[in-house]
C-alpha positions, -999 to +999 in steps of 0.1 A: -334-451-398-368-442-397-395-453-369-431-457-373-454-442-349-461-470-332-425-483-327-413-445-312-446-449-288-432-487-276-395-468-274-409-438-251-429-464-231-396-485-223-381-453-215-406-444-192-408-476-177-370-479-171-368-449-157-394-453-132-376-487-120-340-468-115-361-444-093-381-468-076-347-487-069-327-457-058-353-446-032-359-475-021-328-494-016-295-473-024-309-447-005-310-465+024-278-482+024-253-462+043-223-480+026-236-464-011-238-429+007-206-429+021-186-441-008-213-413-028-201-391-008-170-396-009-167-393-050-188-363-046-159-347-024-130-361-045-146-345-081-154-313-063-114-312-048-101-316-084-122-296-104-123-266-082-096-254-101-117-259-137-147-242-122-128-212-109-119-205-145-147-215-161-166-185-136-141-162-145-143-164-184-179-157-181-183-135-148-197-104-170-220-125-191-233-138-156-236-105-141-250-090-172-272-120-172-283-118-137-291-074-140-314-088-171-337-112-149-337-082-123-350-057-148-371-087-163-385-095-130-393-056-123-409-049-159-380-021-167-360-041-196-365-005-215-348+011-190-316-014-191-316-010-224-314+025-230-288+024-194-263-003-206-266-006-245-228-022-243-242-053-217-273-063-238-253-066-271-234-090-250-264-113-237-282-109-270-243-123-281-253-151-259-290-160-272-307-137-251-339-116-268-351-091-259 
């Protein structure tokens, strides 16, 4: 299926223009309406109750990529990515395992 320019520019635009409404309506009328934010709340609580269990070992499947992942936007941060390189050789093969260049 292929789209001209002008028909992907009309397709953006309703986009746009749709998603603008859904905000418009959400902050100015479900926001507001005590009813929707209880029963939002509620869902909010009931997900988190039964996927605590799913996150817990979702974290601990990837605990060192996210520590090896947080010590690379430290040494990012602090312009020493030579020195974690040449400290942990074994923890950048696994972010660069991950999509992370360095």
């Amino acid at each position: 299926m292929n789209f001209n320019d002008e028909q992907i520019e009309n397709v953006l635009k309703s986009y746009v223009k749709k998603r603008e409404s859904e905000k418009a309506y959400y902050h100015n009328i479900k926001k507001n309406n005590d009813i929707f934010i209880q029963q939002n709340r509620e869902r909010a609580n009931n997900h988190y109750k039964c996927n605590k269990d799913k996150k817990k070992v979702c974290y601990e499947n990837n605990k060192e990529f996210l520590k090896c992942r947080q010590m690379y936007y430290y040494y990012k941060k602090n312009d020493n990515l030579d020195t974690m390189i040449k400290k942990y050789p074994d923890k950048v093969e696994l972010l660069k395992e991950r999509g992370i260049n360095f």
